[in-house]
C-alpha positions as CSV (number, residue, x, y, z in Angstrom):
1,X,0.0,0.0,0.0
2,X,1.3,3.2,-1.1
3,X,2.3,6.2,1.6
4,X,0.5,9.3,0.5
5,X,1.4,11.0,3.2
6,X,5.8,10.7,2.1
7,X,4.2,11.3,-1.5
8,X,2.7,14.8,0.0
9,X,6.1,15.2,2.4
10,X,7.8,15.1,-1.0
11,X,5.5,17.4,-2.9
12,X,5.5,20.1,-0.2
13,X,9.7,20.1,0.3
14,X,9.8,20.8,-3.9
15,X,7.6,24.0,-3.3
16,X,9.6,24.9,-0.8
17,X,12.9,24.8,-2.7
18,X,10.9,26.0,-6.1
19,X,9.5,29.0,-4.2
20,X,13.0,30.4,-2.0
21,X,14.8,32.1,-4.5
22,X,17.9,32.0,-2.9
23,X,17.9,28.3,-2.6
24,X,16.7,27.7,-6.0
25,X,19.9,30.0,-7.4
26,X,22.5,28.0,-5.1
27,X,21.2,24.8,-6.9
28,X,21.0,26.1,-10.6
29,X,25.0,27.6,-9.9
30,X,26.0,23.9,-9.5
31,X,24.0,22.4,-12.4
32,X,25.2,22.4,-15.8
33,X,24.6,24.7,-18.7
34,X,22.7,22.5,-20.9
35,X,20.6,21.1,-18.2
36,X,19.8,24.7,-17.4
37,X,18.8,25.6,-20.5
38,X,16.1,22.6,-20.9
39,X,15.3,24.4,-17.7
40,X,14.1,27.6,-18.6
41,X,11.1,25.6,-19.9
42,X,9.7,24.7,-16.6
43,X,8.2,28.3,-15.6
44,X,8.5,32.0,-16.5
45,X,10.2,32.6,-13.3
46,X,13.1,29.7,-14.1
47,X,13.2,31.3,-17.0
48,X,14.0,34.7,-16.1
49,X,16.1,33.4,-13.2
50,X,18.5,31.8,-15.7
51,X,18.1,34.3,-18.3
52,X,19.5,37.1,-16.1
53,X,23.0,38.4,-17.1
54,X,24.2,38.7,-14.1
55,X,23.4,35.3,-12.7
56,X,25.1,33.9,-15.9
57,X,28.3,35.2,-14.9
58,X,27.6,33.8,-11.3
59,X,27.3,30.4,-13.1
60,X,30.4,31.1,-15.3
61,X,32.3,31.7,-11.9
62,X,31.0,29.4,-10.1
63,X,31.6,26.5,-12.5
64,X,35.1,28.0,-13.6
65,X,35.6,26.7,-9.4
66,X,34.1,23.6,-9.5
67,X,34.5,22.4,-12.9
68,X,38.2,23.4,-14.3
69,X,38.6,20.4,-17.2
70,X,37.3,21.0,-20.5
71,X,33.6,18.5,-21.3
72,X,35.3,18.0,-25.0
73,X,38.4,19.3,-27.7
74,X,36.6,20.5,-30.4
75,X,39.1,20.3,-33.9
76,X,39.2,22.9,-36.1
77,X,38.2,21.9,-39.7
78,X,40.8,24.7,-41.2
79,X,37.6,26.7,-43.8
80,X,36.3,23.5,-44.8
81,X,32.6,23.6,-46.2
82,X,30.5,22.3,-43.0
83,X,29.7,23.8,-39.8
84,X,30.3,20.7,-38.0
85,X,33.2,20.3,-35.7
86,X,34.8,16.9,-34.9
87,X,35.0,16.8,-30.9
88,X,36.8,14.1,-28.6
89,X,34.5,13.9,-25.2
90,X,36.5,14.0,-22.5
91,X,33.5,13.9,-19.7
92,X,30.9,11.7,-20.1
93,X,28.8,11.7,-23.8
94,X,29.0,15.4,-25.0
95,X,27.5,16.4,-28.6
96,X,29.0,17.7,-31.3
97,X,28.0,21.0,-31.3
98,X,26.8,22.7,-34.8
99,X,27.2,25.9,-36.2
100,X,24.8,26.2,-39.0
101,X,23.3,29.3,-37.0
102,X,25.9,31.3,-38.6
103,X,24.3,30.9,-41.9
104,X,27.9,30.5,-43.3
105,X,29.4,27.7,-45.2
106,X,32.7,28.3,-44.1
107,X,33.9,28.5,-40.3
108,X,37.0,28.2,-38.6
109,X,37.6,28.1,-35.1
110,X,40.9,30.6,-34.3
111,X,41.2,30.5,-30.4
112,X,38.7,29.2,-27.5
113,X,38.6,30.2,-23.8
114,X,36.7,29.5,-20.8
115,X,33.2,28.4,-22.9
116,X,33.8,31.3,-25.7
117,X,34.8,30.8,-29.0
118,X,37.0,33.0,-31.4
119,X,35.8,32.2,-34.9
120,X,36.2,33.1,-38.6
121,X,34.2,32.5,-41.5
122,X,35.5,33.2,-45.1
123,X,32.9,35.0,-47.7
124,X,33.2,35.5,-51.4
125,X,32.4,38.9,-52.7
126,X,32.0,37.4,-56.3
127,X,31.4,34.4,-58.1
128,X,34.8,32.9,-59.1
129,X,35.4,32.7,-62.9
130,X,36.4,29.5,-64.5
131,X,38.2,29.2,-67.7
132,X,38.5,26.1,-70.1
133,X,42.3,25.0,-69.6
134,X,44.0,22.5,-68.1
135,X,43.7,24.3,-64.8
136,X,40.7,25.5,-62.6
137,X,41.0,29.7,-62.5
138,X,39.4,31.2,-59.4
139,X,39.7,34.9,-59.6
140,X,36.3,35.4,-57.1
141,X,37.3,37.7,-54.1
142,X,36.9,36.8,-50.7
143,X,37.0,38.6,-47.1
144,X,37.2,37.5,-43.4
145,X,34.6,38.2,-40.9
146,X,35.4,37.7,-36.8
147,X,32.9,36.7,-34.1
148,X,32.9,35.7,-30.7
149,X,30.4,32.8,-30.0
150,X,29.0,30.6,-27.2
151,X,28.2,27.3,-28.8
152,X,26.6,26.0,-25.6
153,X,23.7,29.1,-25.9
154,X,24.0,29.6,-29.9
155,X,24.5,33.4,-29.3
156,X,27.4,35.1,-31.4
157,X,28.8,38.5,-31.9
158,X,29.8,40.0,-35.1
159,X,33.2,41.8,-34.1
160,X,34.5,45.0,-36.2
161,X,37.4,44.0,-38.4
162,X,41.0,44.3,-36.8
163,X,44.3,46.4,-38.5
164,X,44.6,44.9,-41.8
165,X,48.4,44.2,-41.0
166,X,47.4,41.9,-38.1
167,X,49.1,38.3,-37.5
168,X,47.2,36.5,-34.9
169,X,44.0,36.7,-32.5
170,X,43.6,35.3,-29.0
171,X,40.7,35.3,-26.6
172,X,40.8,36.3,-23.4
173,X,38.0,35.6,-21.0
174,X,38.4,34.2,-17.4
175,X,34.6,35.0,-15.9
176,X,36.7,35.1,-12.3
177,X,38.6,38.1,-13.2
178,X,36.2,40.1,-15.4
179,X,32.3,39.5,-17.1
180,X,34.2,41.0,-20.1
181,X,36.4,39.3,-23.0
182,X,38.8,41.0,-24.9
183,X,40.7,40.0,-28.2
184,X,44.4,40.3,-28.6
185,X,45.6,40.8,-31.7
186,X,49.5,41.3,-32.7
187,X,50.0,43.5,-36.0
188,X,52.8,44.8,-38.0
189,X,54.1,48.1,-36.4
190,X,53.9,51.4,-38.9
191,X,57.5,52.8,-38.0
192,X,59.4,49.4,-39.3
193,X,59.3,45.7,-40.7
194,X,60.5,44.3,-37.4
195,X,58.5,45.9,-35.1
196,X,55.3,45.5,-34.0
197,X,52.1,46.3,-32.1
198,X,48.8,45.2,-29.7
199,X,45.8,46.1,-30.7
200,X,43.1,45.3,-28.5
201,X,39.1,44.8,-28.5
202,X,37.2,44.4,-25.1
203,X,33.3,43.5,-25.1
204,X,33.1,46.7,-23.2
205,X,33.6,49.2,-24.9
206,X,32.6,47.1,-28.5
207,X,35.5,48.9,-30.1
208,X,39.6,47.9,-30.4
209,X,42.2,50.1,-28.9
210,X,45.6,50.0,-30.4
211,X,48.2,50.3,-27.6
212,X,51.5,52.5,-28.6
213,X,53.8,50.5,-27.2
214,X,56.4,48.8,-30.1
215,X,58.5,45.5,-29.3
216,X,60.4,42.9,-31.5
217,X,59.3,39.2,-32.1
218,X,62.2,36.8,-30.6
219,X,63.8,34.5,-33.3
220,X,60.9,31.4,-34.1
221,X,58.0,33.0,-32.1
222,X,54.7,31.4,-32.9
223,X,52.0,33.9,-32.5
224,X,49.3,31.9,-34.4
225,X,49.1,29.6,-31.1
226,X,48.6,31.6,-28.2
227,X,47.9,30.3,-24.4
228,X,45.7,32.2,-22.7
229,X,46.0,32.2,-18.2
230,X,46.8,34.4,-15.3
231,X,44.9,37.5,-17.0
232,X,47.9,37.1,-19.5
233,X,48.3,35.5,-23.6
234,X,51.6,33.9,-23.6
235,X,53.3,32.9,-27.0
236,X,56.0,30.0,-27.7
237,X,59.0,30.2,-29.6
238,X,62.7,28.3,-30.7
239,X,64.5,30.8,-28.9
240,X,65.7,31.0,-25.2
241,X,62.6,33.6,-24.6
242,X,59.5,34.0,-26.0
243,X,56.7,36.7,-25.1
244,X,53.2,37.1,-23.2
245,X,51.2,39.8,-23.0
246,X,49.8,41.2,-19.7
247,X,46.4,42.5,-20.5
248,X,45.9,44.6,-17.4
249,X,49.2,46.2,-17.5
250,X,48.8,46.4,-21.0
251,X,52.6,44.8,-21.4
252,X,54.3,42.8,-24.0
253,X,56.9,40.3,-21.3
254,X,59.7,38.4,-21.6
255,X,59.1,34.3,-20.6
256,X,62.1,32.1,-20.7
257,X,61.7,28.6,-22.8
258,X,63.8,25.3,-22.6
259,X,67.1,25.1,-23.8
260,X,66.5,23.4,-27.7
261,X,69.9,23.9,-29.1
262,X,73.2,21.9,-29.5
263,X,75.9,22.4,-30.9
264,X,74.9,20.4,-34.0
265,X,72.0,22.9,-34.4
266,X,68.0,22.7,-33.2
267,X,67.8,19.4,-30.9
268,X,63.7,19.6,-30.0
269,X,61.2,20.0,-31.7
270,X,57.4,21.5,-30.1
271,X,54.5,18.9,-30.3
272,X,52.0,21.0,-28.1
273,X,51.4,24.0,-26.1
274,X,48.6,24.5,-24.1
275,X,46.9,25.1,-20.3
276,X,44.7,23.4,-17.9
277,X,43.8,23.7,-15.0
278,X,46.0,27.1,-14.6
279,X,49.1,24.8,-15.7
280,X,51.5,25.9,-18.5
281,X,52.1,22.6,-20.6
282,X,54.7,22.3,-23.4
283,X,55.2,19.0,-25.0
284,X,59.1,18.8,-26.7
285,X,60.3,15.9,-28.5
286,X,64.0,15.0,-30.4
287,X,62.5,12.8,-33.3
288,X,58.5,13.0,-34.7
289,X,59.3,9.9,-36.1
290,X,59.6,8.2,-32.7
291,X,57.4,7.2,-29.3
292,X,59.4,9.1,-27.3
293,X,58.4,12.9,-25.8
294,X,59.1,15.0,-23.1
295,X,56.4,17.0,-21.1
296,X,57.1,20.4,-19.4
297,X,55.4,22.6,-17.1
298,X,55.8,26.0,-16.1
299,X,56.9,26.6,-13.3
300,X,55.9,29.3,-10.7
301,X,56.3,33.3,-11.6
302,X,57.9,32.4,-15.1
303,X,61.2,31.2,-13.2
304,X,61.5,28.3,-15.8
305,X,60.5,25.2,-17.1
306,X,60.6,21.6,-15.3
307,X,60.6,18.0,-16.8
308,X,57.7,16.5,-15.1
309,X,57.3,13.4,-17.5
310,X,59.6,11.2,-20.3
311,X,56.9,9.9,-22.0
312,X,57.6,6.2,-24.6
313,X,54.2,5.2,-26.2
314,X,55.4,1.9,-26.8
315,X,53.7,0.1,-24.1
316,X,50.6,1.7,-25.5
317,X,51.5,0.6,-29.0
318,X,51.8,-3.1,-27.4
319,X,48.3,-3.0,-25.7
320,X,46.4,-2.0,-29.2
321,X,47.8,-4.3,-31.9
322,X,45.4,-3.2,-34.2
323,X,47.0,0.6,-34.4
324,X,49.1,1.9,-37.5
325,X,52.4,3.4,-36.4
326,X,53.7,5.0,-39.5
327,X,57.2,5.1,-38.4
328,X,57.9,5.9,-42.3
329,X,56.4,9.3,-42.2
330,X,58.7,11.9,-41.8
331,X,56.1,14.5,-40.2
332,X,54.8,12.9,-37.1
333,X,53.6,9.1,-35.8
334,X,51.4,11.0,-33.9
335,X,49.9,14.2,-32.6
336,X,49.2,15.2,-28.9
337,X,45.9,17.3,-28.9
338,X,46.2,18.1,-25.4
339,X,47.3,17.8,-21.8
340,X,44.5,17.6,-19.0
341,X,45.5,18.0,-15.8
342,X,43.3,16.5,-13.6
343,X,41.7,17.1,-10.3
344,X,44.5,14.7,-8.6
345,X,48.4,14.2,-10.3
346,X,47.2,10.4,-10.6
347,X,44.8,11.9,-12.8
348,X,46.8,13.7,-15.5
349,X,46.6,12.4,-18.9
350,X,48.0,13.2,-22.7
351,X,45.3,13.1,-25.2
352,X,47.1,11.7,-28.5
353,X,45.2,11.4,-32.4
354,X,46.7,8.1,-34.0
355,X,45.7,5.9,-36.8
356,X,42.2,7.8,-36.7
357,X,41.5,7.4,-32.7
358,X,41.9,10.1,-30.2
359,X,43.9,7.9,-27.7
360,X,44.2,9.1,-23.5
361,X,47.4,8.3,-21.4
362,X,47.9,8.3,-18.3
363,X,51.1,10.2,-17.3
364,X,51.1,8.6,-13.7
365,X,50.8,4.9,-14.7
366,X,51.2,4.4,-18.1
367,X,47.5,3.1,-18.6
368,X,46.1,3.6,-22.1
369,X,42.3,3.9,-23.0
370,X,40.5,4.6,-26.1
371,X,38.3,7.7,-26.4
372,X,36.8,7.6,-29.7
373,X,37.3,7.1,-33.4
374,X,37.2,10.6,-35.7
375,X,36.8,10.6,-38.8
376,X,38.5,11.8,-42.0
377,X,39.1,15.9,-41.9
378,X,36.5,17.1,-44.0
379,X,38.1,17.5,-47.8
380,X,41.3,15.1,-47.1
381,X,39.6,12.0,-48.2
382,X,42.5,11.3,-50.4
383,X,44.2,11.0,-47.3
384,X,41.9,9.7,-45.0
385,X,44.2,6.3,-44.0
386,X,46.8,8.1,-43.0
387,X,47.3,8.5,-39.7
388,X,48.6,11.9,-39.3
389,X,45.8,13.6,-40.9
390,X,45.2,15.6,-38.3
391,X,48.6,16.4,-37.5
392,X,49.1,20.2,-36.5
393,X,45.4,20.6,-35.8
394,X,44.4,22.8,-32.9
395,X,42.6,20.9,-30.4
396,X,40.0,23.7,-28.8
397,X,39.2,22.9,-24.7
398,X,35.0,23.3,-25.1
399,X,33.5,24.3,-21.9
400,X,29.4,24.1,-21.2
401,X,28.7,28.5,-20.7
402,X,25.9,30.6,-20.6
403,X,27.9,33.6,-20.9
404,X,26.0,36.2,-23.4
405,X,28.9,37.5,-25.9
C-alpha cells in the first residue's frame, strides 16, 4: 500500500525549494549549462532566473571553481565547407556542437577560452570565374569576418574588423577576473618591418584600442598559437625567450623557454602547447618519427620550465595491436591534442590522435584507454588512412557557458 502522506512530504519540500529564491539560485549555480537551458522551460520565473545576465556570470564563476577540465576538444576543420566540428568527449557523452546558425558555409575556429569561441568565417564577394584549360582559375574575391560565439547558448557577436596588417587573434575571458572578453591581436608596427604592435578589443567598450607601445618578435615565435591564463596570452617560440602579453598592465613580457639547441644545431622539436587547470604545458620531443616525448610545465612566476614526464608510447602501442604506427612518415607518428590535468596528479593524462583514434594516457601509470574514433578531416579524403591527418590541428578545450557574448 502506497504512503500518501511521504508522496505529500515530497511534494511540499519541492515547493519549498521551487518558491525560495535563494535556494533555488545555489542549486541552478552547480547544475550544468545545458541542463539549465532545458530548464528555462519549466516556468516564467526559471526562465527569467536563468536568463538574467548577471546570474550567468555567477554560473560562469562558479563552474570555472568547481568544474576546471574542459567537457570535449573541439578540432578545427581549417575553412572547410560544413559547420560541423569533430570533438573528442572527455567527460561523459558530449555532442557535437553545430554551427549552421551562422548561416555561413565556411567557419573556422581561431582560439577558444573558458566556454567562448573566437571564430572566422570566409565570404566570397563574387562568383569565381572558371576558364576552359588545363587548370581551374578562381579569380572570385573573398573577405574575413570575426565573431565571438558561445556554442553551448547559440549566441554570437559579429566583431569590427582588426588592423589589416594583423598576425594573430587570442581570446581572453576568465569569468573570475572580469564578465568581459577581450581580443588580442598582434600587427605589423607602422614605423618598421620588425616591429610590432597590440591592438586590442574588449566586449566593453565594443571597439579595439591600439596600444602604442612597439617590441620585437624573438627568433621562431609562434603567435598563431597563443595560451591564454593568469589574465595574460603567452606565446612559444625556438628561442631561449619568447613573449606574453599582460592584459591589465597592458605589457608585451619576456618568458624564458627550454634550452633546444646543440651544438649540431636545433635538438627539439614542439608537439603541443597549451593550459589546464591554470598549468602551463609544453610538449618537446627530439625525433617525430619516434614514441618518445618529453612534457614540461611551467613553473611558478615564469622562473622556468621543469621535466615533469619522459613519455615512450610503446607500451601503448603493445596494448592496441590493431593501431598503425607509421614510423615511415617523416612529419609525425602522432599528434598530442592536449594535456588535462586532472583534479588529482594520478589523474593527469595526454590526449594523442593516431591511426584515426583520439587515444588518453595516463602520465602517472602508463594506462592507455581509447576515447573515440574521428573521422577523416572534412576535404582530405584522399588521405583519410593516414594517420597523421590531423597532424598540426588545434585541439580547442570546449566548456558548457551561458555567458551572453
Amino acid at each position: 500500500m502506497r504512503n500518501p502522506k511521504g508522496k505529500l512530504e515530497i511534494c511540499g519540500s519541492a515547493e519549498i525549494i521551487a518558491s525560495n529564491l535563494d535556494l533555488l539560485t545555489e542549486i541552478f549555480l552547480r547544475a550544468p549549462a545545458k541542463s539549465l537551458l532545458k530548464f528555462k522551460c519549466v516556468s516564467k520565473r526559471w526562465h527569467s532566473l536563468i536568463s538574467d545576465p548577471k546570474f550567468c556570470i555567477s554560473h560562469a564563476r562558479c563552474q570555472r571553481m568547481l568544474n576546471r577540465t574542459a567537457d570535449a576538444l573541439m578540432l578545427s576543420n581549417g575553412y572547410k565547407s560544413t559547420p560541423e566540428f569533430h570533438l573528442v568527449p572527455l567527460e561523459h557523452s558530449t555532442k557535437v556542437p553545430f554551427f549552421d546558425y551562422f548561416n555561413v558555409s565556411e567557419v573556422t575556429i581561431i582560439h577558444s577560452c573558458n566556454g567562448l569561441l573566437l571564430c572566422c568565417c570566409k565570404l566570397m564577394l563574387d562568383k569565381p570565374k572558371f576558364v576552359k584549360t588545363t587548370q581551374m582559375k578562381n579569380d572570385g574575391r573573398y573577405e574575413f569576418r570575426y565573431f565571438v560565439c558561445n556554442p553551448t547558448t547559440k549566441e554570437f557577436k559579429t566583431l569590427s574588423p582588426p588592423k589589416p596588417a594583423y598576425l594573430s587573434l587570442s581570446l581572453a575571458f576568465d569569468p573570475l577576473i572580469s564578465p568581459y572578453y577581450k581580443v588580442v591581436c598582434i600587427c605589423k608596427g607602422n614605423s618598421s618591418k620588425q616591429n610590432f604592435q597590440i591592438d586590442v578589443y574588449s566586449s566593453e567598450t565594443e571597439s579595439w584600442s591600439l596600444l602604442p607601445i612597439l617590441f620585437n618578435m624573438p627568433l621562431g615565435m609562434t603567435y598563431s598559437n597563443g595560451v591564454f591564463l593568469d589574465g595574460s596570452v603567452h606565446w612559444y617560440s625556438y628561442a631561449e625567450t619568447s613573449l606574453y602579453f599582460h592584459i591589465d598592465s597592458q605589457s608585451v613580457k619576456k618568458m624564458p623557454m627550454p634550452f633546444m639547441f646543440s651544438c649540431e644545431g636545433m635538438d627539439w622539436d614542439i608537439m603541443y602547447f597549451g593550459e589546464s587547470r591554470g598549468h602551463m604545458h609544453l610538449v618537446l620531443t627530439k625525433n617525430r618519427s619516434s614514441l618518445e616525448f618529453d612534457v614540461f610545465v611551467m613553473e611558478f612566476e615564469y622562473t622556468g620550465w621543469s621535466l615533469s614526464y619522459h613519455v615512450n608510447l610503446q607500451f601503448m602501442r603493445m596494448m592496441f595491436p590493431e593501431l598503425t604506427w607509421n614510423f615511415m612518415n617523416k612529419h609525425a607518428v602522432f599528434s598530442v591534442l592536449s594535456i588535462i590535468q586532472g583534479e588529482k596528479d594520478e589523474e593527469k593524462k595526454v590526449v594523442i590522435f593516431v591511426d584515426g583514434r583520439a587515444m588518453s594516457y595516463n602520465l602517472c601509470d602508463g594506462t592507455s584507454i581509447k576515447i573515440c574514433d574521428l573521422k577523416p578531416r572534412p576535404g582530405r579524403s584522399d588521405i583519410a588512412r593516414v594517420p597523421w591527418h590531423y597532424e598540426g590541428c588545434q585541439a580547442h578545450p570546449y566548456f558548457q557557458s551561458l555567458v551572453s557574448v
